[in-house]
C-alpha positions as CSV (number, residue, x, y, z in Angstrom):
1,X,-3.0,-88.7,-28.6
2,X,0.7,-89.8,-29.8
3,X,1.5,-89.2,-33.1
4,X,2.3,-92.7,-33.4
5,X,-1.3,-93.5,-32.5
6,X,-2.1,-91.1,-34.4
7,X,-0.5,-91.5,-37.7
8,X,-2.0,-95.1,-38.9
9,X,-5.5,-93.3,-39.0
10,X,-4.0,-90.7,-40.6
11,X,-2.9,-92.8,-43.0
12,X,-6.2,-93.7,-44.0
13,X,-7.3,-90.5,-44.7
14,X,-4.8,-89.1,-46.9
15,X,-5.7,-92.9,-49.0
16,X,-9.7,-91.9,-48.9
17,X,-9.0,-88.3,-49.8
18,X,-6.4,-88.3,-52.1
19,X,-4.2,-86.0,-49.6
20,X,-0.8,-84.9,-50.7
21,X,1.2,-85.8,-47.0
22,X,4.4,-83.3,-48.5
23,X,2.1,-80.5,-48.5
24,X,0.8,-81.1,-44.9
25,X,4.4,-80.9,-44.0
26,X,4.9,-77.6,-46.1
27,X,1.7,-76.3,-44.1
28,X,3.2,-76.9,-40.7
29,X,6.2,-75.3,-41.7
30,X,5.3,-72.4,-43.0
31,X,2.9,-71.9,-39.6
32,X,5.7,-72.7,-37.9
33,X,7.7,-69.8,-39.3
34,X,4.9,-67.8,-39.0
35,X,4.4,-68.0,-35.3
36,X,7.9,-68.4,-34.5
37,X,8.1,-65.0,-33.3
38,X,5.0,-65.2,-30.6
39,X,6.7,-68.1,-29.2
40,X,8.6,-66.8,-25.9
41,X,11.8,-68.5,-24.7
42,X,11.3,-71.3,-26.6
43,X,8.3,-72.6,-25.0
44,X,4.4,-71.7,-26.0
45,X,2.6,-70.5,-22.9
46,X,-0.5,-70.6,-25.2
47,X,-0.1,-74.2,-25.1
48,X,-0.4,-74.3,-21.1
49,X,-3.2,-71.4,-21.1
50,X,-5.2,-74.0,-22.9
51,X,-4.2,-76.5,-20.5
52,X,-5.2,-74.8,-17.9
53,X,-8.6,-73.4,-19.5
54,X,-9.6,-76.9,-20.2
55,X,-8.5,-79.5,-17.3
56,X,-11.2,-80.6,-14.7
57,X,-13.8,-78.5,-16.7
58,X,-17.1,-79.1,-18.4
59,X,-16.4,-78.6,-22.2
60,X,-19.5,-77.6,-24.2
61,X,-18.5,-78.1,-28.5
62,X,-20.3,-76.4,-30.9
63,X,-19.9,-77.7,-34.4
64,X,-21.2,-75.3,-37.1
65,X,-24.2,-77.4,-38.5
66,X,-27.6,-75.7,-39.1
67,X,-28.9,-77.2,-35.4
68,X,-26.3,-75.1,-33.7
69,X,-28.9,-72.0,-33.2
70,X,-31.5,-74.0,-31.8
71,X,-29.5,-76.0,-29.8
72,X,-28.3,-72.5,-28.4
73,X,-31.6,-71.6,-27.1
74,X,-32.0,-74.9,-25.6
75,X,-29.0,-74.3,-23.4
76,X,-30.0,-70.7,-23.0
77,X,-32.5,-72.6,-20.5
78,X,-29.7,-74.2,-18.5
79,X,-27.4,-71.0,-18.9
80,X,-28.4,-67.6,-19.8
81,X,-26.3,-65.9,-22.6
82,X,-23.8,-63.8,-19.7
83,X,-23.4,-66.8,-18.1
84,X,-22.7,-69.1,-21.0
85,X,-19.4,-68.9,-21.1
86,X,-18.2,-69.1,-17.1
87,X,-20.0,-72.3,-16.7
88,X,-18.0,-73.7,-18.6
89,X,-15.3,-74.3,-21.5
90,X,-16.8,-73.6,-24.8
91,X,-14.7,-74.6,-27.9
92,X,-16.3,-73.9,-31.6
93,X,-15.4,-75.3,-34.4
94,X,-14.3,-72.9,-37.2
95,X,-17.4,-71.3,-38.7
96,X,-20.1,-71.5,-35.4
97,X,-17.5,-69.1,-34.3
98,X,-19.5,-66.4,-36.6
99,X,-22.9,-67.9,-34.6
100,X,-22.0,-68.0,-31.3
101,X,-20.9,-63.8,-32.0
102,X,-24.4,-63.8,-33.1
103,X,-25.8,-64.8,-30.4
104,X,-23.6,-62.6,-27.6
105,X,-22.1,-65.8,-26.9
106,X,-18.2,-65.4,-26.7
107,X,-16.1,-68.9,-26.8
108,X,-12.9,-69.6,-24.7
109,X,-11.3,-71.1,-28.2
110,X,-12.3,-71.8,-31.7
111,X,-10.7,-74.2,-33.7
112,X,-10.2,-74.0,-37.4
113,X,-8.7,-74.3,-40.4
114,X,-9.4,-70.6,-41.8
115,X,-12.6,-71.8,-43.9
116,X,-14.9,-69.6,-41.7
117,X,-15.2,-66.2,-42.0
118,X,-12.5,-65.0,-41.0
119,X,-13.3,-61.2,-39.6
120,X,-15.1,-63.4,-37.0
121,X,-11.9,-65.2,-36.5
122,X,-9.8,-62.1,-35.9
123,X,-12.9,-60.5,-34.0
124,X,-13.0,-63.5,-31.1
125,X,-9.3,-63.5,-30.9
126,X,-9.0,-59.7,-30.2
127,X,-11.7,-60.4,-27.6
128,X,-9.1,-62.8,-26.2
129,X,-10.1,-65.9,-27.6
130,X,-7.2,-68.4,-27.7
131,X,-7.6,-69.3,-32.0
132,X,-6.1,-73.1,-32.5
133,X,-5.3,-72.5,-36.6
134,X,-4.8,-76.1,-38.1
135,X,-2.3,-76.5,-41.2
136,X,-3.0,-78.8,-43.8
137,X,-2.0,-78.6,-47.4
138,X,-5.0,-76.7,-48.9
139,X,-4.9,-73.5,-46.8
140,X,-1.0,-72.7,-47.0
141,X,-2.4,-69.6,-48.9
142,X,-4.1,-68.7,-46.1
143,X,-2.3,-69.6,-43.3
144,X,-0.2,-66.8,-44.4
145,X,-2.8,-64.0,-45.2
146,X,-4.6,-64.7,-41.6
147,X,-2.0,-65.9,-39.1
148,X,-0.2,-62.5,-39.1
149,X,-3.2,-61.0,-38.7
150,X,-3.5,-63.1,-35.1
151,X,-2.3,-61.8,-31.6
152,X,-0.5,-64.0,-29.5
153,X,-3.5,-66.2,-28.4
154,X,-3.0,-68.8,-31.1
155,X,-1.4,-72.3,-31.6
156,X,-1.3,-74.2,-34.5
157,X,-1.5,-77.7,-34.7
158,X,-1.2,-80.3,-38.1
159,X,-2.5,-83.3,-38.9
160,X,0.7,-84.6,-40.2
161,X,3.9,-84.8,-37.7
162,X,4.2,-82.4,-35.2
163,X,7.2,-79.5,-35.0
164,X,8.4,-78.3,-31.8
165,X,5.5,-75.2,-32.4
166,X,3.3,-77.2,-34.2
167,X,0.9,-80.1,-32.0
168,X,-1.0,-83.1,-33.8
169,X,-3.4,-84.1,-31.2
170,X,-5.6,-86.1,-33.3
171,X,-7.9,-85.1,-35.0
172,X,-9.0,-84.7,-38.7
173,X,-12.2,-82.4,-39.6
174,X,-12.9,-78.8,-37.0
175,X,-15.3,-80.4,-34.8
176,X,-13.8,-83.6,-34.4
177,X,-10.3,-82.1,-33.3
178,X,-12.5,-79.9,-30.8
179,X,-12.6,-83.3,-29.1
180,X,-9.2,-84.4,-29.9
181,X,-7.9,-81.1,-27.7
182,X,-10.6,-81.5,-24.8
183,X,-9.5,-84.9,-24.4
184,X,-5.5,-83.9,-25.2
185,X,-6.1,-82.0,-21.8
186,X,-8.0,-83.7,-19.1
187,X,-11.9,-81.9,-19.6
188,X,-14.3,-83.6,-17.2
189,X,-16.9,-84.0,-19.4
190,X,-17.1,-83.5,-23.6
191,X,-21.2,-82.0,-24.5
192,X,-21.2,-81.4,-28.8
193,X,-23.9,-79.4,-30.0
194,X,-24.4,-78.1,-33.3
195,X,-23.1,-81.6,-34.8
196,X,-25.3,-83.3,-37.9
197,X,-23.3,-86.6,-39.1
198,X,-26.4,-87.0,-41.3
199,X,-26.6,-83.6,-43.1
200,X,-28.2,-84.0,-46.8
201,X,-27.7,-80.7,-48.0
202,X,-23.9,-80.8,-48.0
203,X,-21.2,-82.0,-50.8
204,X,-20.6,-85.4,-51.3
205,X,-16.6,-84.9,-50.3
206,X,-18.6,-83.0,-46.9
207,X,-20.5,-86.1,-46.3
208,X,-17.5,-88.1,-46.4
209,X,-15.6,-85.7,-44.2
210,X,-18.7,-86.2,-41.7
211,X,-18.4,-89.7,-41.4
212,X,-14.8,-89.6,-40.7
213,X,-15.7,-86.9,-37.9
214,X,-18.1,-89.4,-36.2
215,X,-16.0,-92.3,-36.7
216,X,-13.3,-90.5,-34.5
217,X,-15.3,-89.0,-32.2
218,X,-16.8,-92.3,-31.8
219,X,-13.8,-94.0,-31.2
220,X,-12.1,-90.7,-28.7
221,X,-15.2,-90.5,-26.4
């Protein structure tokens, strides 16, 4: 998606939320910095693994809502757990990261804002998972604990305007930009599991995030 596409919607949801848009910049910069040195040459051949990884493929989503287990063992009757992953491209979003691990599944790229737990986080990526970290204006504290702690298999992305390291591909909640980068790269076909837009045991500021995550989903697929 262009970010001038883009940037109406986001509009929107610094409005609903309350956002401060300066400290989205401040996020993107300071990942920026951070990652500056794993970029090579100028270019980010993270950027084209995921490219690669993605284009022409079957992308299977897993969002990080209390279905996501048994939704596992429903596809664990399409795909055993070894097999999983070569069938196809599976992104998680942020904390199903800690449940696919669980469950011997290992995904080809979680996508989060470092609200998971994060020794997950660092465990996938040093199994070679390629970690997309997104900056926003609340986890500028952690963007520089954890992003250090990251090898080279990471991009960062923002939902405010993009730097020449850091992509806005759409997006607003984990799961939704899951969706936002399959489509960004050509997938085939987009499968979510583990998604509940209608969860009544979360926070009332959740809920609302939810909604927003279905409306764009809705609107990208």
């Amino acid at each position: 998606m262009k970010y001038n596409d883009w940037e109406p919607i986001y509009e929107e949801i610094l409005k609903d939320f309350g956002f401060d848009r300066a400290k989205d910049d401040e996020a993107a910069k300071v990942a920026s910095d951070i990652v500056a040195y794993k970029t090579a040459h100028g270019g980010n051949p993270v950027k084209q693994e995921v490219e690669e990884l993605i284009t022409g493929k079957r992308v299977i989503i897993c969002g990080n809502a209390p279905c996501l287990e048994r939704d596992i063992r429903e596809k664990e009757k399409e795909f055993d757990v070894v097999h999983f992953s070569r069938d196809c491209v599976v992104i998680a979003a942020d904390g199903a990261t800690s449940v696919l691990l669980r469950n011997a599944i290992i995904p080809d790229i979680v996508c989060t804002d470092l609200d998971g737990i994060i020794a997950d986080i660092i465990t996938a990526n040093r199994l070679g998972v390629i970690i997309v970290v997104h900056a926003h204006g609340d986890n500028i504290g952690m963007l520089k604990k954890v992003l250090p702690a990251l090898n080279e298999h990471v991009l960062c992305t923002t939902q405010s305007k993009p730097l020449h390291n850091v992509y806005n591909f759409g997006g607003f909640t984990d799961g939704d930009r899951c969706v936002f980068l399959a489509k960004e790269f050509g997938a085939r076909s987009i499968e979510l599991i583990g998604f509940d837009f209608e969860d009544k045991q979360v926070t009332t500021r959740k809920r609302k995030k939810l909604t927003w995550a279905k409306r764009l989903i809705d609107d990208i697929l």
